[in-house]
MARFI-899222 format. One line per field, with one value per residue: residue number from 1; residue in one letter; x, y, z of N, C-alpha, C in turn. Coordinates in nm, 4 decimals, padded with zeros to 6 digits, always signed. Each point is the difference from the previous one (the first is absolute). Layout:
<atoms>
resi <- NUM | ...
resn <- A | ...
npx <- X | ...
npy <- Y | ...
npz <- Z | ...
capx <- X | ...
capy <- Y | ...
capz <- Z | ...
cpx <- X | ...
cpy <- Y | ...
cpz <- Z | ...
</atoms>
This chain:
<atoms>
resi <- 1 | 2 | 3 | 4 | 5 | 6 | 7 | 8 | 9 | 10 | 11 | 12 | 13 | 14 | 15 | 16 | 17 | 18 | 19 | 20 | 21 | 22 | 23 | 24 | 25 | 26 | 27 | 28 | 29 | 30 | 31 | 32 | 33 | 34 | 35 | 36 | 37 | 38 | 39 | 40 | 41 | 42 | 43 | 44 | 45 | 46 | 47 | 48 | 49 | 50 | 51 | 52 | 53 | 54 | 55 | 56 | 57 | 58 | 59 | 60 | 61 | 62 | 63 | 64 | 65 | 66 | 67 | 68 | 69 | 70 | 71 | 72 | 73 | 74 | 75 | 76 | 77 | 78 | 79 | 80 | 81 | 82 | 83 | 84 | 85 | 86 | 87 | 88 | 89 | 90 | 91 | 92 | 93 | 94 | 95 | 96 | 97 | 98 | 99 | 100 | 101 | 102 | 103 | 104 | 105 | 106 | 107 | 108 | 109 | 110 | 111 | 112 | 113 | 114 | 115 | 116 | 117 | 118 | 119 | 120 | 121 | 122 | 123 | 124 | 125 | 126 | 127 | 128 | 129 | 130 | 131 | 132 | 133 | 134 | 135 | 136 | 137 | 138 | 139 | 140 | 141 | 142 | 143 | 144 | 145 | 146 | 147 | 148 | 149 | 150 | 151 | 152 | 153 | 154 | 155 | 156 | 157 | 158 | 159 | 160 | 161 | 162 | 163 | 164 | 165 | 166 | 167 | 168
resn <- X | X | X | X | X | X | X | X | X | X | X | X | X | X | X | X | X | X | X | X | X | X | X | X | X | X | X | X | X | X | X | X | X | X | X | X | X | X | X | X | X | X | X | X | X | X | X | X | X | X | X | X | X | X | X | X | X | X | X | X | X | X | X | X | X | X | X | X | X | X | X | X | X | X | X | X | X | X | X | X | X | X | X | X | X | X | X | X | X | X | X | X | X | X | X | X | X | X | X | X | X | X | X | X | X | X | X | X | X | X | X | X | X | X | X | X | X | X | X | X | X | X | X | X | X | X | X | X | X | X | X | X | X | X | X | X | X | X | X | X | X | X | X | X | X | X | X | X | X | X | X | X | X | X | X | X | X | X | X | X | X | X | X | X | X | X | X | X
npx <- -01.8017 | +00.0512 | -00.0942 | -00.0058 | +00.0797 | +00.0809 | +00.0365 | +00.0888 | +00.0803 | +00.0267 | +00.1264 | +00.0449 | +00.1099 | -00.1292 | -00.0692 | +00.0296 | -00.0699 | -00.1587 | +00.0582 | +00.0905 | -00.1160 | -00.0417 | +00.1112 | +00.0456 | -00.1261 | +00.0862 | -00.0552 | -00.0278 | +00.0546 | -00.0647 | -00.0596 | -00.1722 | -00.1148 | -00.1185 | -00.0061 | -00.0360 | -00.0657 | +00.0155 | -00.0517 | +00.0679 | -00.0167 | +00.0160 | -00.0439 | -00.0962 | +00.0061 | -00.0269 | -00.0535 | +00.0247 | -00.0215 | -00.0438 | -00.0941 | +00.0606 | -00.1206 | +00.0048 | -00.0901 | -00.0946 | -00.1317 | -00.1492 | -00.0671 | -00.0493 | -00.0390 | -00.1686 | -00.0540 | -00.0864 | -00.0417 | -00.0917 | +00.0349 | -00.1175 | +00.0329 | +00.0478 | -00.0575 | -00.0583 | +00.0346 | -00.0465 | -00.0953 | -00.0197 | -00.0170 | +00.1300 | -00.0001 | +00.1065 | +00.0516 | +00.1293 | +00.0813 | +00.1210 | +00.0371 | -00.0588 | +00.0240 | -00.0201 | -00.1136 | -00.0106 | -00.0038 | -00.0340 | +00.1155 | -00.1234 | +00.0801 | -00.1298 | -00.0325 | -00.0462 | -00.0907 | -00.1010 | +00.0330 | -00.0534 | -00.0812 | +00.0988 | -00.1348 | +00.1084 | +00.0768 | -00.0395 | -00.0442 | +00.1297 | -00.0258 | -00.1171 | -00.0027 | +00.0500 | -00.0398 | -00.0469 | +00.0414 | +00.0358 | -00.0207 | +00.0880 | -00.1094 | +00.0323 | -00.0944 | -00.0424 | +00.0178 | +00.0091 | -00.1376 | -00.0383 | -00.1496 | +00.0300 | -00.0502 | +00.0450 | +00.1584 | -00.0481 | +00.1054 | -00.0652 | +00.1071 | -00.0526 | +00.1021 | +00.0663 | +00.0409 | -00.0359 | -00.0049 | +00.0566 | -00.1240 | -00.0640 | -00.1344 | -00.1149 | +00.0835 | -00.1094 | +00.0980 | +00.1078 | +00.0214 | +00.1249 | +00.0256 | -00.0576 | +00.0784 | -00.0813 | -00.0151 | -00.0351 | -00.1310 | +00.1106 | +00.0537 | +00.0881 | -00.1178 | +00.1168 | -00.0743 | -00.0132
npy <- -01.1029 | +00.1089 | -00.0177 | +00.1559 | -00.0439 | +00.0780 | -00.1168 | +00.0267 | -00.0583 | -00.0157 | -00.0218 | -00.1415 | +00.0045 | +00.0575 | -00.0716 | -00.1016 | +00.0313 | -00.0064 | -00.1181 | -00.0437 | -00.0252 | -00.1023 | -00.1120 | +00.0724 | -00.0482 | -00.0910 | +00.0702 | -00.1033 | -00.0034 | -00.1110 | +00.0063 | +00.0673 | -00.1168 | -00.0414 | -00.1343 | +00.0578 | -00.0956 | -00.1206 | +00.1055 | +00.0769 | -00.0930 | -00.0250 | +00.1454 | -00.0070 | -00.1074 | +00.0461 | +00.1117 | -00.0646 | -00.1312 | +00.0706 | +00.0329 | -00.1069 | -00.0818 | -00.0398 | +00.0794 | -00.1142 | +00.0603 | -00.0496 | +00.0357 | -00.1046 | +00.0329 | +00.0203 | +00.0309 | +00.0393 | -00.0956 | -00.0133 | +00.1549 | +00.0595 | +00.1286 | -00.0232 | +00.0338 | -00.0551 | -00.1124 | +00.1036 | +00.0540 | -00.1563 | -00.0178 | -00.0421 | -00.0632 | +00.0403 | -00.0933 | +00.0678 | -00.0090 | +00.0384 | -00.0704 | +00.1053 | -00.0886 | -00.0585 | +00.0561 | +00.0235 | +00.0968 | -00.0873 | +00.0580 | -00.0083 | -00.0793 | +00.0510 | -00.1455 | +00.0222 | -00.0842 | +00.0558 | +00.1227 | -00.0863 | -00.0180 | -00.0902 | -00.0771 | -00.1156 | +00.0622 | +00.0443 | -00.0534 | -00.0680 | +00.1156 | +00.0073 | -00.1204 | -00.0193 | +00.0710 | -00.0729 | -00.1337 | +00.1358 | -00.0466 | +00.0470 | -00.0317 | -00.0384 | +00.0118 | -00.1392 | +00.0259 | -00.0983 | -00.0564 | +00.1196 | -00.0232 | +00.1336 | -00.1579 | -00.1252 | +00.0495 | -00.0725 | -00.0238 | +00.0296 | +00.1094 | -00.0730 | -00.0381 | -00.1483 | +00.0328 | -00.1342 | -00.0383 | -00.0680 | -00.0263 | +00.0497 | -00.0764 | -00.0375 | -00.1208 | -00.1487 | +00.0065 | -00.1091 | -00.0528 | -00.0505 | +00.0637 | +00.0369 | -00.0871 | -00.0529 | +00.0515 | -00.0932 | +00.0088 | +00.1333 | -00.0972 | +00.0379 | -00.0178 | +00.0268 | +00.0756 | -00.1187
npz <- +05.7710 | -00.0831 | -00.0208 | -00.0710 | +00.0850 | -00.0503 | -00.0098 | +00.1247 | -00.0490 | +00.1084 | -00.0656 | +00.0513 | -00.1288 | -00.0163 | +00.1382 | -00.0709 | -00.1150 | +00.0708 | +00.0688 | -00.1068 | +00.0168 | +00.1010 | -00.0350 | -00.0785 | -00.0271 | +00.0445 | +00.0923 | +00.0659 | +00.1158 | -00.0557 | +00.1321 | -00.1208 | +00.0268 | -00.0693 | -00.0195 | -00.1151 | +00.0882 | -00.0964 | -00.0170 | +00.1430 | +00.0488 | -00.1431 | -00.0409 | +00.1413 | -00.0438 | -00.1395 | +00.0278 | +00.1180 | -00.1077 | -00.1128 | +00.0878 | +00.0152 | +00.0227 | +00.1867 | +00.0213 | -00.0087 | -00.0080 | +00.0659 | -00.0636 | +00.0817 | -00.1105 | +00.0414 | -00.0800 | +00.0682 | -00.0662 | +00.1089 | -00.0812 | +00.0758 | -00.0088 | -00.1156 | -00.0022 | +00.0706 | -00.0538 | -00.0960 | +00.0781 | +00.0266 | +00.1356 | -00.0084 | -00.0846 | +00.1216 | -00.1276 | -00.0291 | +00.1278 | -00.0289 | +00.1127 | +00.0774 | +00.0805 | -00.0757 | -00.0147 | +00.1328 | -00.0346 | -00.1111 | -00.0770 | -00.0152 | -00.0561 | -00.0445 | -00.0116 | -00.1365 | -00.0886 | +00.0325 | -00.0865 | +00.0923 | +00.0425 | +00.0750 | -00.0153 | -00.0570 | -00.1000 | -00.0567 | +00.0103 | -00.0629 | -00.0621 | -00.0107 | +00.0135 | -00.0844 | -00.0180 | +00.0026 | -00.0601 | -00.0250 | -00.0751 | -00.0766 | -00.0706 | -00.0522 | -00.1947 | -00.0476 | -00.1431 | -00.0708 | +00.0478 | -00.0414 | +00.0616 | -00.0278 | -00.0623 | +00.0837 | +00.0014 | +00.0769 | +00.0374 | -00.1233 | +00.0824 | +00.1121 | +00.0469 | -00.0941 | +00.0337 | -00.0754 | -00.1111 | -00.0642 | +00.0184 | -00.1237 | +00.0352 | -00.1167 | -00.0179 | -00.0331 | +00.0982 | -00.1204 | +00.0801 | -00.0207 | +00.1176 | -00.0860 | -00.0921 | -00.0010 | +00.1436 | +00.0717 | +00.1316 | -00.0035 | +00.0133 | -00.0843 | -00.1064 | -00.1143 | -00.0991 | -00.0632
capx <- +00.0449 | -00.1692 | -00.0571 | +00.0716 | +00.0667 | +00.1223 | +00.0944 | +00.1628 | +00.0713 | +00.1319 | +00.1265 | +00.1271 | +00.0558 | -00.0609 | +00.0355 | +00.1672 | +00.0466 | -00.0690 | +00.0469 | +00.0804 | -00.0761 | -00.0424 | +00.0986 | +00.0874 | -00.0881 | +00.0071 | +00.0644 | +00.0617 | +00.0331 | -00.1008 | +00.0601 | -00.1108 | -00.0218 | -00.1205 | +00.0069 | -00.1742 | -00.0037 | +00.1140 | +00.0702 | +00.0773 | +00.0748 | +00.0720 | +00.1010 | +00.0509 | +00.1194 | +00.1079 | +00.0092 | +00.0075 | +00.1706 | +00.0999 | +00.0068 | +00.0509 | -00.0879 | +00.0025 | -00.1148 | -00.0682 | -00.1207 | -00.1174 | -00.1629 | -00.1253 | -00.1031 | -00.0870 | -00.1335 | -00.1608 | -00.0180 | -00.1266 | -00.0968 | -00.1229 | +00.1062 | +00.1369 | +00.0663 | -00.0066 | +00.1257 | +00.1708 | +00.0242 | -00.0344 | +00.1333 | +00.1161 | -00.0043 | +00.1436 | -00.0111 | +00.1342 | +00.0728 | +00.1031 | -00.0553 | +00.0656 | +00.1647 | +00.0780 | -00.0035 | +00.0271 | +00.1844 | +00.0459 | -00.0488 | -00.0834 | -00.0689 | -00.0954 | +00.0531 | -00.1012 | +00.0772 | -00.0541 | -00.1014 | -00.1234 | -00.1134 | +00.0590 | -00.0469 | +00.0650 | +00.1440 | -00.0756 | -00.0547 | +00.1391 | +00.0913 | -00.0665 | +00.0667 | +00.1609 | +00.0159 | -00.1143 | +00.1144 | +00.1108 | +00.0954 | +00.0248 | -00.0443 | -00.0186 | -00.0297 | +00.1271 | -00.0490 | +00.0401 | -00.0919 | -00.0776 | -00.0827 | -00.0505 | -00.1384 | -00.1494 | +00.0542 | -00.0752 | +00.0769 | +00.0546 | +00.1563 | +00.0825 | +00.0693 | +00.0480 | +00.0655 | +00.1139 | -00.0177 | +00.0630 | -00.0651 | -00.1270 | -00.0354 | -00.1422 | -00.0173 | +00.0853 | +00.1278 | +00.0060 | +00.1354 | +00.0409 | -00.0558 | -00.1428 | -00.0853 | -00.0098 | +00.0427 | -00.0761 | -00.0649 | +00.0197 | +00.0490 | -00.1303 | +00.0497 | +00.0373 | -00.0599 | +00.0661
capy <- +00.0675 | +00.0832 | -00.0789 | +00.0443 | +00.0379 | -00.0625 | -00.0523 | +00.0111 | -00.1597 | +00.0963 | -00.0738 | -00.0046 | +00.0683 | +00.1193 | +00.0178 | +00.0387 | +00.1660 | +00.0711 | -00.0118 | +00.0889 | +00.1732 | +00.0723 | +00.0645 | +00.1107 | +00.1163 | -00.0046 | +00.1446 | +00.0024 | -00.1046 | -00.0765 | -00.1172 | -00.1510 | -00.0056 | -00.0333 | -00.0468 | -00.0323 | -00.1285 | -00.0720 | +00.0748 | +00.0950 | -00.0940 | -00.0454 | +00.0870 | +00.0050 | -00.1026 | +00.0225 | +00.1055 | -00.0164 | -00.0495 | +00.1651 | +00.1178 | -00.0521 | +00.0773 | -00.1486 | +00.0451 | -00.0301 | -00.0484 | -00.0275 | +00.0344 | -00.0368 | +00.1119 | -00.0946 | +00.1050 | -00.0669 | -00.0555 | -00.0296 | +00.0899 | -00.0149 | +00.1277 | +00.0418 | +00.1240 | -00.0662 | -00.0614 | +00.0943 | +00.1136 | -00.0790 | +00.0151 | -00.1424 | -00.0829 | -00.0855 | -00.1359 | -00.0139 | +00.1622 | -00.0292 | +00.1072 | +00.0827 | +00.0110 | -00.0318 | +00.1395 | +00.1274 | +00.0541 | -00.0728 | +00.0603 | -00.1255 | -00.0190 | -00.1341 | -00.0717 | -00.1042 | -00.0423 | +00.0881 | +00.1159 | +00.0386 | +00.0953 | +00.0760 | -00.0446 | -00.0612 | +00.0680 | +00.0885 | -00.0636 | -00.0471 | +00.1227 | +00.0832 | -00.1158 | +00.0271 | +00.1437 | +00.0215 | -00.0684 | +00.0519 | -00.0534 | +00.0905 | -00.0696 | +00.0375 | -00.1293 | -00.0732 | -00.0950 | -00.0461 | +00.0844 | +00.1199 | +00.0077 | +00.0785 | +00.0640 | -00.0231 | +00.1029 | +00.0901 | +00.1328 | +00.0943 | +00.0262 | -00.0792 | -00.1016 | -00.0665 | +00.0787 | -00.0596 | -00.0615 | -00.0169 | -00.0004 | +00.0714 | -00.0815 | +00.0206 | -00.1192 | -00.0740 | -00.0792 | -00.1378 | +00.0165 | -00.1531 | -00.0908 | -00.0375 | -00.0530 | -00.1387 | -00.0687 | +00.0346 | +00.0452 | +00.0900 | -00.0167 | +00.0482 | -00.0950 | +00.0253 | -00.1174 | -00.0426
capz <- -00.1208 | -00.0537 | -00.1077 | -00.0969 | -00.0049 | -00.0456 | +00.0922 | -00.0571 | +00.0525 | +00.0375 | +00.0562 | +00.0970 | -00.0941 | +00.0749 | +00.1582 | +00.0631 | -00.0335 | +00.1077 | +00.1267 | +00.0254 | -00.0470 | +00.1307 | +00.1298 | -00.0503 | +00.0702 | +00.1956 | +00.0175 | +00.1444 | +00.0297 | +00.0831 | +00.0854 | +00.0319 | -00.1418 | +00.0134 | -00.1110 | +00.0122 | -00.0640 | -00.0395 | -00.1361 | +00.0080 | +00.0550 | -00.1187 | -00.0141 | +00.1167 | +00.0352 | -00.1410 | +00.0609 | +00.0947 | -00.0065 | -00.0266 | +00.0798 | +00.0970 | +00.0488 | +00.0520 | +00.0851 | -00.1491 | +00.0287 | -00.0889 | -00.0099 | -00.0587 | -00.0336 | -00.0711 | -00.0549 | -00.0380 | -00.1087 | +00.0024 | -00.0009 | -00.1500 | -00.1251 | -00.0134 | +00.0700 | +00.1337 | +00.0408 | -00.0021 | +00.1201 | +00.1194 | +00.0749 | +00.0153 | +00.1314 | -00.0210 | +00.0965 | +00.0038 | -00.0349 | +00.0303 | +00.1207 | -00.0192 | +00.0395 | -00.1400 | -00.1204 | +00.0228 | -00.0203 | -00.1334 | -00.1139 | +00.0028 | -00.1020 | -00.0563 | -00.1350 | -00.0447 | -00.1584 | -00.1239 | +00.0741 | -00.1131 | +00.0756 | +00.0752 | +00.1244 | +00.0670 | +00.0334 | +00.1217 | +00.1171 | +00.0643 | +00.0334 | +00.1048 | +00.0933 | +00.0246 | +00.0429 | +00.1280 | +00.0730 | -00.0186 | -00.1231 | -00.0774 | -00.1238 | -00.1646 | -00.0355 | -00.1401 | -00.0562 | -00.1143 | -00.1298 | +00.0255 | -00.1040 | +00.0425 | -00.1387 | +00.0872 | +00.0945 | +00.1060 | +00.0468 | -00.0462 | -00.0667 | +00.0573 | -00.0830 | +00.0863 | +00.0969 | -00.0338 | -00.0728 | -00.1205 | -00.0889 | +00.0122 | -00.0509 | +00.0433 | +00.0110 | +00.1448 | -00.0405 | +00.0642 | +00.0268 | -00.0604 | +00.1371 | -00.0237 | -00.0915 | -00.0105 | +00.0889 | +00.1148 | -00.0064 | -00.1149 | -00.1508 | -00.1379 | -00.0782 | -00.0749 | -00.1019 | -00.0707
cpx <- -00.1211 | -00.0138 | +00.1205 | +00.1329 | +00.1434 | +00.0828 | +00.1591 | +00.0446 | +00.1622 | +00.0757 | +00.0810 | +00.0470 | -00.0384 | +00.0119 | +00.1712 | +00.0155 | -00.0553 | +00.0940 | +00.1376 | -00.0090 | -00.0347 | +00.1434 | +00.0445 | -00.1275 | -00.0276 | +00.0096 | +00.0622 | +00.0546 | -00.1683 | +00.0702 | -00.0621 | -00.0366 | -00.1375 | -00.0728 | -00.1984 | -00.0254 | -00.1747 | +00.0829 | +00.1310 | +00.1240 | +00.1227 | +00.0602 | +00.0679 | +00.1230 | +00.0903 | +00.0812 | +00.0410 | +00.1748 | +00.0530 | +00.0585 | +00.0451 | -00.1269 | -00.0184 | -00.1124 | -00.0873 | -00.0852 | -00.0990 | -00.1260 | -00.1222 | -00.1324 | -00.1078 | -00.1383 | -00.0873 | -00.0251 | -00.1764 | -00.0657 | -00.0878 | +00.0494 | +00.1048 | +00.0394 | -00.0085 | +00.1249 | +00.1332 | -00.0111 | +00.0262 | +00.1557 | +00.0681 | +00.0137 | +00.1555 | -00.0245 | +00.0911 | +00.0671 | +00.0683 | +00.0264 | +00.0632 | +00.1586 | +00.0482 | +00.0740 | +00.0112 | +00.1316 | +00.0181 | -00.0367 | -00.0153 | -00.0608 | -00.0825 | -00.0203 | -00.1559 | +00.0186 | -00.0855 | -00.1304 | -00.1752 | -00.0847 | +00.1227 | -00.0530 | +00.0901 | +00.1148 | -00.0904 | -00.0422 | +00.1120 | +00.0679 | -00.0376 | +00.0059 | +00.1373 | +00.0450 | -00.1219 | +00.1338 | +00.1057 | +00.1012 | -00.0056 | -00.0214 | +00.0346 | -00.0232 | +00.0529 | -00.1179 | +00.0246 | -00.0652 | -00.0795 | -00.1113 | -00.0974 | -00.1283 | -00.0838 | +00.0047 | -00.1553 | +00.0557 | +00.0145 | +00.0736 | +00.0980 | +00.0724 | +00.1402 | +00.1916 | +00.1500 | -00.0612 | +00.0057 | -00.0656 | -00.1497 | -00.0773 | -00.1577 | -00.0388 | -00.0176 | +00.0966 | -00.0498 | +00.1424 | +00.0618 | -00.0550 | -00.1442 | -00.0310 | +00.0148 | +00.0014 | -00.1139 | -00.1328 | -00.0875 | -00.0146 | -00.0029 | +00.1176 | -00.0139 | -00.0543 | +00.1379 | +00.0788
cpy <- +00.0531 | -00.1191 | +00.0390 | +00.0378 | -00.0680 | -00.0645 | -00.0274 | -00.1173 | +00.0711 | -00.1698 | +00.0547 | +00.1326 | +00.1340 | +00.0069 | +00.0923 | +00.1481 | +00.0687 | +00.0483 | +00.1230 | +00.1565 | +00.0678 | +00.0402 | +00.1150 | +00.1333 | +00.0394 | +00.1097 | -00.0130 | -00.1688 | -00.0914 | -00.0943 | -00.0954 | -00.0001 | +00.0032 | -00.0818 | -00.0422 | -00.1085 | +00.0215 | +00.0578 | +00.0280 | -00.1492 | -00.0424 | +00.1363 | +00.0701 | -00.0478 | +00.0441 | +00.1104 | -00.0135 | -00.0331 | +00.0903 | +00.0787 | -00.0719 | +00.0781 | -00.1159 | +00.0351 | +00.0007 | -00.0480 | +00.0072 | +00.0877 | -00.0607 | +00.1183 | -00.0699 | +00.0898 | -00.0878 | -00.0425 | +00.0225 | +00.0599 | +00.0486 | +00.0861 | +00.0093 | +00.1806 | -00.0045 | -00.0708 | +00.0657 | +00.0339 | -00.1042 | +00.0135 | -00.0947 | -00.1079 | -00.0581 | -00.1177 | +00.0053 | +00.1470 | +00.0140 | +00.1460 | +00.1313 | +00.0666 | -00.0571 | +00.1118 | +00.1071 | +00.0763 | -00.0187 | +00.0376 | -00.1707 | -00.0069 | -00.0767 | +00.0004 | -00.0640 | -00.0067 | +00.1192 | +00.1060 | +00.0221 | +00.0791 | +00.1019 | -00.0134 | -00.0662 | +00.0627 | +00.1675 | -00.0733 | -00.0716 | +00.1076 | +00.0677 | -00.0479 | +00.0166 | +00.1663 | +00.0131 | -00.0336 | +00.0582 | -00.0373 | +00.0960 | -00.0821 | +00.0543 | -00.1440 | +00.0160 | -00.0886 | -00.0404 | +00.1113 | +00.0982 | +00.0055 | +00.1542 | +00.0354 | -00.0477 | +00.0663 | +00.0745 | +00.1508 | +00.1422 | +00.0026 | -00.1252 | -00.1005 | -00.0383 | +00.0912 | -00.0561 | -00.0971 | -00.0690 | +00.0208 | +00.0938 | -00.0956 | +00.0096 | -00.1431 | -00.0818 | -00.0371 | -00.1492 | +00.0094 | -00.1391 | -00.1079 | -00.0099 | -00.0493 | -00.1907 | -00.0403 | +00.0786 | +00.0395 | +00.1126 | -00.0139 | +00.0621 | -00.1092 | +00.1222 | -00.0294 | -00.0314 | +00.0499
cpz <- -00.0731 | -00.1455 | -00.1323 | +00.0693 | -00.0974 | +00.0616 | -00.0719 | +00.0874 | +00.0297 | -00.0159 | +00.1159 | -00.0509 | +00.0247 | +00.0902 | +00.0008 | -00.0683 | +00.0338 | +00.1182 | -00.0581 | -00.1036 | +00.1511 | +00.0721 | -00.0018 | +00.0783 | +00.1322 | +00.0470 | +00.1548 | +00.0223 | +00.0776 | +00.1165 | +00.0591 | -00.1491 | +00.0739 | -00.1382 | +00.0137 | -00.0624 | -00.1222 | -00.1189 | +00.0181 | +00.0270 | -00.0979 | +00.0036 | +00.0881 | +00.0630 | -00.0689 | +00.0812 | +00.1233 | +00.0052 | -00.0728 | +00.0406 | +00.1809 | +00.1375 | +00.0670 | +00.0663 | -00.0633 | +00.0738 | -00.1147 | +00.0620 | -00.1150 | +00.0144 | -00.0490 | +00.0185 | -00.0222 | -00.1300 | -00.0004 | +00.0036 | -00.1136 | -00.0719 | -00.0277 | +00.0874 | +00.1403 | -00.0296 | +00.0028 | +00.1101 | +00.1118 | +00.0313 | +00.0034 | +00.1355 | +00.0338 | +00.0573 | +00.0646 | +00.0283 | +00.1364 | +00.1731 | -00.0191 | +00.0506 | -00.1361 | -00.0444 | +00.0923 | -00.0414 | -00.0937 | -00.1271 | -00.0991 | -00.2079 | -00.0451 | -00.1390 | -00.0175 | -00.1162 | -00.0636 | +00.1433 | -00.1425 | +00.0853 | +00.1066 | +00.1741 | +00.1336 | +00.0562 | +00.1091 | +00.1453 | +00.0722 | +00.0027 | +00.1319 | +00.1538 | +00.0246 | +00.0726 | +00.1361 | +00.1154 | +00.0294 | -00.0978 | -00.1210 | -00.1032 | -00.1764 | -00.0321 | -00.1270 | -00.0255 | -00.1625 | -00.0885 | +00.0495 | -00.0974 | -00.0096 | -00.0133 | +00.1300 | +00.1992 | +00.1015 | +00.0496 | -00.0249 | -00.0921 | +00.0868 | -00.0928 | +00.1101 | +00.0189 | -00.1423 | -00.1033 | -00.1549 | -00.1597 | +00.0108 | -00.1217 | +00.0076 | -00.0155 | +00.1111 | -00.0230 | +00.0875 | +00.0616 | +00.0071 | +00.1265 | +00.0374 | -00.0817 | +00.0137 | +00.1110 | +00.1337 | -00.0406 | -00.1000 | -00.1509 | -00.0981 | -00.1266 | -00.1271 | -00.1390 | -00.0668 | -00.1311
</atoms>
């Protein structure tokens, strides 16, 4: 997270009016999902049982942490720990799901995979942050909110590794 940045604490209560801010924007029928761990996994699922979607897979995405420039690390290439073969996705108008588009690094790099694969990809995501957006004009294909915050989201807080603790 950037030092100044503002941070927003999303509720359950939110999730759920995100989620049904995204359905209504569907423009096709999905008959995969592609859920990016670990963000995309909670609304992924939300979305998955909505939209009656039983072809539900994962992509673990993981970027060099150990580099001497910040502008070197934007450009370093992804590493999949995780990603799902390409008979999955061939043929499959294939949706991917993560909880928030900030740089845009991750959902690009599972998109670009997914369509290498023959899979007809579009992405979703809760939150759209356009202020730290690598891309350009790129953006997520589907998404509920436009935000220059971090968001906390309720399944991150108090629990695991992650954690983040709330001041009082």
């Amino acid at each position: 997270m950037l030092p100044n940045a503002r941070r927003e604490l999303v509720t359950w209560e939110d999730v759920d009016r995100l989620i049904d801010q995204l359905l209504p924007q569907f423009r096709r029928e999905f008959t995969a999902m592609v859920m990016i761990t670990r963000g995309g996994i909670v609304p992924g699922g939300l979305l998955a049982q909505a939209m009656d979607i039983t072809h539900v897979l994962t992509a673990a995405v993981n970027f060099p942490a150990q580099i001497a420039s910040e502008k070197a690390k934007l450009m370093a290439w992804p590493d999949f720990l995780q990603f799902p073969t390409d008979d999955l996705l061939r043929g499959r108008p294939t949706l991917i799901v993560d909880d928030v588009w900030g740089s845009g690094r991750t959902m690009a790099a599972v998109k670009n995979r997914v369509s290498s694969a023959g899979g007809f990809p579009e992405t979703c995501v809760l939150h759209f942050n356009p202020y730290r957006n690598l891309f350009g004009g790129a953006r997520p294909d589907y998404y509920a909110a436009v935000t220059d915050a971090f968001i906390i989201y309720p399944w991150e807080i108090q629990r695991g590794g992650d954690e983040v603790f709330l001041p009082s």
